[in-house]
Structure formats: structure tokens, C-alpha cells
C-alpha positions, 0 to 999 in steps of 0.5 A: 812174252805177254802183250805188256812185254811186246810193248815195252821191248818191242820184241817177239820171238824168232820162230817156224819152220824152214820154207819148203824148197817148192815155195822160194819165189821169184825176186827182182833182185840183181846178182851180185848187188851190195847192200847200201844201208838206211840211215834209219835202222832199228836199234837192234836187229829186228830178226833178233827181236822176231821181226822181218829185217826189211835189209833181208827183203830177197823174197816174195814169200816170208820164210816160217822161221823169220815169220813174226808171231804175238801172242795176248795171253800165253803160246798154249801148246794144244794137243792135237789127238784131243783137240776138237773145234767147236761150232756153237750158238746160234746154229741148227747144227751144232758139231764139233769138228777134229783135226782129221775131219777138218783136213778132210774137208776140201784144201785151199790154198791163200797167199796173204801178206799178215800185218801186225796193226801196230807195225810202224806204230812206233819207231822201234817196232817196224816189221811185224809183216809177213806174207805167207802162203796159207794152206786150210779148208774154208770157213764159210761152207762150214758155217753153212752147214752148221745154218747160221739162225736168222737172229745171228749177226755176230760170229765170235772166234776164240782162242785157247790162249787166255789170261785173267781180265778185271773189269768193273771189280770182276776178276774173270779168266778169258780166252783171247777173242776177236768177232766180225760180222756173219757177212764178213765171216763168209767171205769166201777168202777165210781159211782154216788154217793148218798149214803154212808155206806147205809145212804144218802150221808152227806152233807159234803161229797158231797151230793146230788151226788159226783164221786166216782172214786176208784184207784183215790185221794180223789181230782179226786172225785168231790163233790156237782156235778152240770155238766159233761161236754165232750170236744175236749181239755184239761182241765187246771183249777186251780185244774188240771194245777196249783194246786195239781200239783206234782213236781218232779226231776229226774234224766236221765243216762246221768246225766241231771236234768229234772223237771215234772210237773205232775196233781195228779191223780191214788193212789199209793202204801202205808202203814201204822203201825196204833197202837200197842196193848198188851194182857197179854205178847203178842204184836200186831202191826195193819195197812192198805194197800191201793192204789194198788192191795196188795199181801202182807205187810211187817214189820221191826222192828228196821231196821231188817229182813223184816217179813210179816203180815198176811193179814185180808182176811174176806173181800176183796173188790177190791178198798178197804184198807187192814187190816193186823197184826203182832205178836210182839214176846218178845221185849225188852224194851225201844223205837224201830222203826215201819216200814210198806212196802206193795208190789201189785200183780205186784210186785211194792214196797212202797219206802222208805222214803229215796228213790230218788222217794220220795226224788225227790219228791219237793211237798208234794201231792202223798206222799207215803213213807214208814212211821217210827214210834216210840215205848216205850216199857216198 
């Protein structure tokens, strides 16, 4: 479905490919524990409209058949025997590269938890998340050889999706494209990718090649890509300068109100109470952490002390969600309240969904308040 679609229903389409024995990871989970249900659930089930179902959370990895894709435009179905990928514009080098030639070049692989910008933007629309080990060549060597020009300061990444566009009277026909600095294009972590939990990259999900670029939203890793282009200007296309575009009020020491427009780009900070599980008389609460570097992760219950959950440290991937737990001792019965802060190695603290950050805040992309859920306990 187009974007107008994802918006007004919510819903994505359930694809992938099964997940490779080798990859199931490990999970804290305890055998033989029930499932205690939020109170706040979706009003249909997420795997149903594409969505991760935060009930499901049993693994470290996101298999490639709950994995959640949107797509802007169309799902182009690229064929790849014809299929080339181009690197032009502000270049010494131009070339053009094939499949073939790109998984010649040398493999690496990212494990990389992938965010829509807009999950938890609205009630409805809460497990745009995923995380996935992603298989590619880099992309900095690449554009190394290709020798950025002095003048380039932008590179501008564009996919085969495309749709029609009208803006100031023109009716024009564009392809899906997002651009970052040629800094942050560098970056040693963007992939190429073509492979996804060891399975050749699911069309859905951008195949035959997407960018994986991790500390990024889902929005900045172009899928089905078609060219890279380096330029002496900024890119300000539909999905750069006018779309996906936060808003946000501030206000100065001096009591002015000023408005930012800003491109969504780097995650931010955020968590999220995923489930409750009994064993017997003993309570458990599980969740992730993403978007930051995360030294730790916080609980309140019922708006009380802050308790810290222990962390899963059996894998820890740089890019990738954290899994952590708390052990719930004696509640009481009746209906609570779950909330969930994590805090990175730089000691930045997910605000609070109160907070005039998240207040301030007049879009629903970049939404990363802390998230309070609801409990029956019986």
C-alpha cells in the first residue's frame, strides 16, 4: 500500500523469508512462563497489519517474515540479471556496479535494530521495529574509489520506487530519495545490503540492494536502489524538505517562541515495556532499548522509585536493541502502570512523555517518550 494507506489504516504488509536456523538467538526468557497481557493493546493484532507484536518478543533477532517493511511509492519488482547500481555526479569515477560485482567486493555483516520514524507516533501504529542481522559490502570504500570532488557535499541516494509529485504546478515523476552529508555517508557502519538474517535480501525489504545505515531511522535506509548521486548542493526532495519533516516549538530564555522545521534523520533514545509473563507466583516484565548506545534501562511501577533492569549482555552488538527484564516482586492486585526509561553511556535520559521535548513536539515522527502501559494483575 502507498504512504496515504499506512497512514490512515495503520497497516503494512507481513513479509520475508523464514530466519535461518544458525540465527535464532538467545533470549531471557523463562520456560514455561504465561503470558499476562497489557491492558493497552493494539486494536488488531500488529502481525496482521505487518507489525512486530510486542506479546511475541522471544528474540534477540526479528525473523524476516514478521520483519515490518513501508513502502512511499510502489514495491518495484527489479530485475536483477539487468539491474545495475549507479554512481555518479560529483565523482572522478563514475561506474556502474552489478549485483555480481557488488557481492564480489568484500562481505560485512551489521546487526542493526531498524525503526520506523513514525512508530509510536500514534496509538495505533506501535511495532514498526525490527532488528536484523544485515549482510552487504560497505559503502564508504566504494565511494572512495568512485573519489568524491572537492565541491560534493551532499550524496543522495535514490531508489526504483517512484510516484507522481506536483508542486508549484508541476506534475513531475520521482523516484523515492533520501541524502545525508558526504560525512556521514562515510561512516564505516553503511552497508549495501543484499542479505538479511543470511537469506538473500526479501523483496519487500528492498531487494536486490537497500543502505543499511545504523543510528539511523528506517526512512534514511533507501530500499530497491537504483543510483548514488554526489552533489554541490542540498538535497531537498519531497522526503527530505517537506515530508518526514519535524516541527517542533521551543522556547528561548527570553520567552520567545521559535519554530524548527527539521529532516528526520539519527534514532533517538527510547524504550519500551514489551510484555509481562508469570511463573508460578513470580512476575516478570520484558522490553527493548534502542536508538543510543544503552548503559542502562529503568522501571517504574505505578509512578514509584525508578528500579534498574538487568540487561541481556549475551549479545551485544553495537547498533543493535537491548533486551532487558525486571523481576516484579508481590504486586497486588488490580491494574498498575508500566513505564520504561533508558539512559545511554552519555548519560542522556529518554524524556518523559510529558516532558516540553516531547510536548513541544507538533509531528508525530521522531516520537520517543517514555511509553506507560497498563496491567491487570489478578
Amino acid at each position: 500500500m502507498d504512504r496515504r494507506d499506512f497512514l490512515r489504516n495503520s497497516g503494512l504488509t507481513l513479509t520475508g523469508l523464514l530466519l535461518s536456523p544458525w540465527a535464532v538467538y538467545a533470549f531471557p526468557s523463562r520456560e514455561g512462563e504465561i503470558l499476562i497481557p497489557f491492558l493497552d493493546q493494539p486494536p488488531e493484532p500488529p502481525a496482521k497489519r505487518g507489525l512486530l507484536d510486542w506479546n511475541e518478543l522471544d528474540s534477540f533477532i526479528t525473523p524476516n517474515d514478521k520483519f515490518f517493511n513501508v513502502s512511499h511509492y510502489n514495491k518495484p519488482e527489479v530485475d536483477v540479471t539487468t539491474w545495475n547500481l549507479e554512481i555518479s555526479g560529483l565523482v572522478e569515477n563514475p561506474v556502474k556496479l552489478s549485483i555480481d560485482d557488488i557481492k564480489a567486493r568484500p562481505k560485512k555483516d551489521v546487526t542493526f535494530t531498524l525503526e520506523c520514524s513514525g512508530n509510536h507516533g500514534f496509538p495505533t501504529f506501535t511495532g514498526a521495529i525490527g532488528n536484523a542481522k544485515w549482510g552487504g559490502t560497505p559503502l564508504a570504500p566504494i565511494l572512495k574509489e568512485a573519489g568524491i570532488k572537492e565541491e560534493g557535499i551532499e550524496v543522495i541516494f535514490f531508489g526504483h520506487d517512484s510516484g507522481e509529485e506536483k508542486r508549484r504546478g508541476v506534475t513531475m515523476r520521482q523516484n523515492f530519495a533520501r541524502s545525508m552529508s558526504v560525512e556521514d555517508a562515510l561512516q564505516d557502519a553503511n552497508l549495501l545490503c543484499y542479505e538479511m538474517n543470511g537469506e538473500p535480501l526479501p523483496q519487500p525489504n528492498g531487494a536486490p540492494l537497500r543502505l543499511i545505515a545504523p543510528e539511523w531511522y528506517g526512512i534514511a535506509c533507501v530500499k530497491w536502489l537504483k543510483r548514488i548521486e554526489v552533489r554541490d548542493t542540498r538535497f531537498m526532495g519531497r522526503f527530505m524538505g517537506r515530508d518526514y519533516v519535524t516541527i517542533r516549538e521551543e522556547k528561548r530564555p527570553d520567552g520567545e517562541t521559535v519554530w524548527m522545521e527539521t529532516s528526520v534523520g539519527k534514532t533517538q533514545i527510547k524504550s519500551l515495556a514489551a510484555k509481562v509473563t508469570l511463573l508460578g507466583r513470580n512476575y516478570r516484565i520484558y522490553g527493548a532499548a534502542w536508538g543510543a548506545p544503552i548503559r542502562k534501562v529503568e522501571i517504574s511501577i505505578d509512578g514509584g522509585p525508578w528500579q534498574e533492569a538487568t540487561i541481556d549482555t549475551e549479545e551485544d552488538a553495537e547498533f543493535a536493541w537491548k533486551i532487558w527484564h525486571l523481576n516484579w516482586e508481590n504486586p497486588t492486585s488490580g491494574e498498575h502502570t508500566v513505564v520504561s526509561r533508558a539512559i545511554d553511556t552519555k548519560g542522556n535520559i529518554q524524556p518523559a512523555a510529558d516532558s516540553d521535548f516531547i510536548k513541544g513536539k507538533h509531528t508525530y515522527w521522531e516520537s520517543n517518550g517514555q511509553v506507560v502501559r497498563k496491567i491487570n494483575i489478578e
